[in-house]
N, C-alpha and C positions, 0 to 999 in steps of 0.2 A: 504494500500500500504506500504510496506515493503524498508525502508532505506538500508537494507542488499543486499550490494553489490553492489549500485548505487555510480558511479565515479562522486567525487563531487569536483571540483575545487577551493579555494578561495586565493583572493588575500587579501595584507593586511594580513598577517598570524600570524603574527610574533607575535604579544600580543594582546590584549585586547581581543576584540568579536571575531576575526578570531583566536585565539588561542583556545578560550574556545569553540568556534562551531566545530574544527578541533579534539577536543578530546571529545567531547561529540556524535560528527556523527561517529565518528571511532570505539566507544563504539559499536554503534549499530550494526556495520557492513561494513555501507559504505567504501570506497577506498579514500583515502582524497590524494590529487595533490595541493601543498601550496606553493603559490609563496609572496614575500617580500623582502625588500630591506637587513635586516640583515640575515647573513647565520648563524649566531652563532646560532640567537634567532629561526630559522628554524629547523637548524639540531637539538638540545634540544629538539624543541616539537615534532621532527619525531622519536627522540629515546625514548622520554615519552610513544608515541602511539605504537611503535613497541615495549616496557614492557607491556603492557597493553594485549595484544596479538592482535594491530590492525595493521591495512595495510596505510601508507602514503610514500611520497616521496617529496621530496622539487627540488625548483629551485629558484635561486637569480631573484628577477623580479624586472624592475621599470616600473610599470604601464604606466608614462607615454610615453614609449617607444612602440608603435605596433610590434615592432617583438619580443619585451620578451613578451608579449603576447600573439602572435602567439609561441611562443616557448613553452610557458606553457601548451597552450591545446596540441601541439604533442606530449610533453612528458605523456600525459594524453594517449593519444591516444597509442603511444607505450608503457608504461607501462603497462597499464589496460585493451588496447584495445576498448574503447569508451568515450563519454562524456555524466553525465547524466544533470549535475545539475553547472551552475558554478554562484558562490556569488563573487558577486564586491564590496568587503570591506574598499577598501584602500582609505584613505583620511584623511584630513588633517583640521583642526582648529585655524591658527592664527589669531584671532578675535581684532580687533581696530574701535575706529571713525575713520569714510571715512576722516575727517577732519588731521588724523595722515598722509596720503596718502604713505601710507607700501605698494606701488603698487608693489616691489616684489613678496611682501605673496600675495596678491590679484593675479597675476598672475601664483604663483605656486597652490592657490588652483584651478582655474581655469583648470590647469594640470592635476592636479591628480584627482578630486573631478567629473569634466565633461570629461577632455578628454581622462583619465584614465577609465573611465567607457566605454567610448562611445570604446575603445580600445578594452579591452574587450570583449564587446558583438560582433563586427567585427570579432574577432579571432574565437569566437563561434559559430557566426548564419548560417557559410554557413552547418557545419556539423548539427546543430539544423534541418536546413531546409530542408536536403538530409533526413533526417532519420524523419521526422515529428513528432518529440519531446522534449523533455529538459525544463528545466529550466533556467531561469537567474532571481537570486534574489539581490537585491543593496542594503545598508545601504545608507538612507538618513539621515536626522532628522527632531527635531520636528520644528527645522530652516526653514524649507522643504516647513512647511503648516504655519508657522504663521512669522509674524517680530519681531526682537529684535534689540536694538539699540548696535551698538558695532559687528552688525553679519550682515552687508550689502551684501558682497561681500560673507562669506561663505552663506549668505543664499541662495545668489541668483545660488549659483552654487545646491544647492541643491533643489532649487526650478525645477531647470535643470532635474535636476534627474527625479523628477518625473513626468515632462509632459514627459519625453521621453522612460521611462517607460510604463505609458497608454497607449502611442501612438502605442509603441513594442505590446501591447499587443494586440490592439483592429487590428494593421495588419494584425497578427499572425494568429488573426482569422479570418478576411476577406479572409486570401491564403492559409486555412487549412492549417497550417504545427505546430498545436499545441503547442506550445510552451508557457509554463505557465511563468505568470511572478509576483515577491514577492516584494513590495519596503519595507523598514522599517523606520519608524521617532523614534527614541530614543531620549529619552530627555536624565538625568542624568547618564549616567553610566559612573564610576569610569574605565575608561582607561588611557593610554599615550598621549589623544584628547588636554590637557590643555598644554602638553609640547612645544608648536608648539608657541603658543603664548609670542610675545615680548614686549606687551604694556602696562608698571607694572601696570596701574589703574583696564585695564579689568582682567588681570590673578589674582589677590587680589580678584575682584569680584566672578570672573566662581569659581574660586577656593573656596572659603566660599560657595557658590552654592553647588558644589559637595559635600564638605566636609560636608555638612549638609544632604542633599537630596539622594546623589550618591547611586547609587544599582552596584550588579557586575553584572560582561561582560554577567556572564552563563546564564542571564535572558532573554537575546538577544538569546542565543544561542538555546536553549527551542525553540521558535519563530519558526529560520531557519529550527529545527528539525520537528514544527507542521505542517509549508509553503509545506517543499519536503514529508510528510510522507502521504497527503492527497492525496487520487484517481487520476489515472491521468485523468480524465474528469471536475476534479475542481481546478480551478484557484481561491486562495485567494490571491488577489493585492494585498492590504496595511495594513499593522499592523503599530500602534502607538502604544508605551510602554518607561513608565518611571515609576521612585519613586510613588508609590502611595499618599504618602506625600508632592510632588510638585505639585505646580498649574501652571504647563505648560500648 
């Protein structure tokens, strides 16, 4: 199955894994629709893709908002004229003891991490389920499947992820309307993940972490490229990938 020419949406655009998957699918073919909070960091990677000789477009999104959401897939739609594939990237890392009680950040990852996703997949699944196909793939992490002290609150939104995920999937199939679905758990990858964090003992620690362990974004992006490129009669759910040299 052929990436060329499949309208593929991601949010979270702007750097790390949604940058490098955004030029990396656009290499192949794909029509890439990239929504994120900075327009700078947008329009850069849509004029990178358009030297490159690929097809994207941007729009300023905040996830946790439902109708830049729904704004994102119309622009899909009127641009492109469909939707094949859209990746729910955007999310957020400020990690502390529950003991600090940052119930802020707990409640903005909450936003972005759960109801940023859950956003998302709403703006897409009525058009998924008229057309009985598509993709939705998520970046979770490896927060996702195991506990870390210091990662309560982001794990538990990630843990979100993925029973909601399975659950998308195993529907999907119960009401024929095909609809494949990809979660991913990443452990170390060197992105903007650490920037988010205010609680100097953890960010010393994550930070020594990456800096030792850390792999880049494009290794993720590989993945999202293996996830949409397979047949559309197989669904591969869950990829875990990190440092080989981490014992996550």
């Amino acid at each position: 199955m052929s990436i060329k020419d499949k309208v593929v949406i991601i949010t979270g655009a702007s750097s790390g894994i949604g940058e490098a998957t955004a030029k990396l699918l656009a290499s192949k073919g794909a029509k890439l629709v990239l929504g994120a909070r900075r327009e700078d960091k947008l329009q850069q990677i849509v004029s990178d893709i358009e030297k490159d000789g690929g097809e994207a477009v941007y729009q300023v999104t905040d996830v946790v908002k439902p109708a830049d959401n729904a704004s994102l897939v119309k622009l899909a739609q009127e641009k492109f004229g469909k939707v094949d594939v859209m990746f729910l990237n955007a999310g957020i890392m400020p990690n502390s003891p529950m003991s600090k009680l940052k119930v802020d950040e707990w409640d903005a990852m909450v936003d972005i991490n759960i109801k940023g996703v859950l956003n998302g997949i709403a703006a897409v699944l009525p058009i998924f389920t008229e057309q009985k196909s598509g993709q939705i793939i998520t970046t979770s992490s490896v927060a996702g499947l195991k506990n870390y002290p210091g990662g309560a609150v982001y794990g538990a939104t990630k843990w979100a992820v993925r029973n909601l995920m399975e659950v998308l999937r195993m529907e999907s199939a119960q009401e024929g309307t095909n609809i494949r679905t990809s979660t991913i758990y990443p452990a170390a990858i060197n992105t903007e993940l650490l920037n988010a964090i205010t609680d100097e003992a953890t960010l010393t620690g994550a930070t020594a972490l990456y800096e030792q362990y850390g792999i880049t974004p494009d290794r993720v992006a590989n993945v999202v490229e293996f996830a949409i490129n397979q047949p559309e009669d197989t669904n591969v759910n869950e990829f875990t990938i990190g440092p080989t040299s981490q014992s996550w």
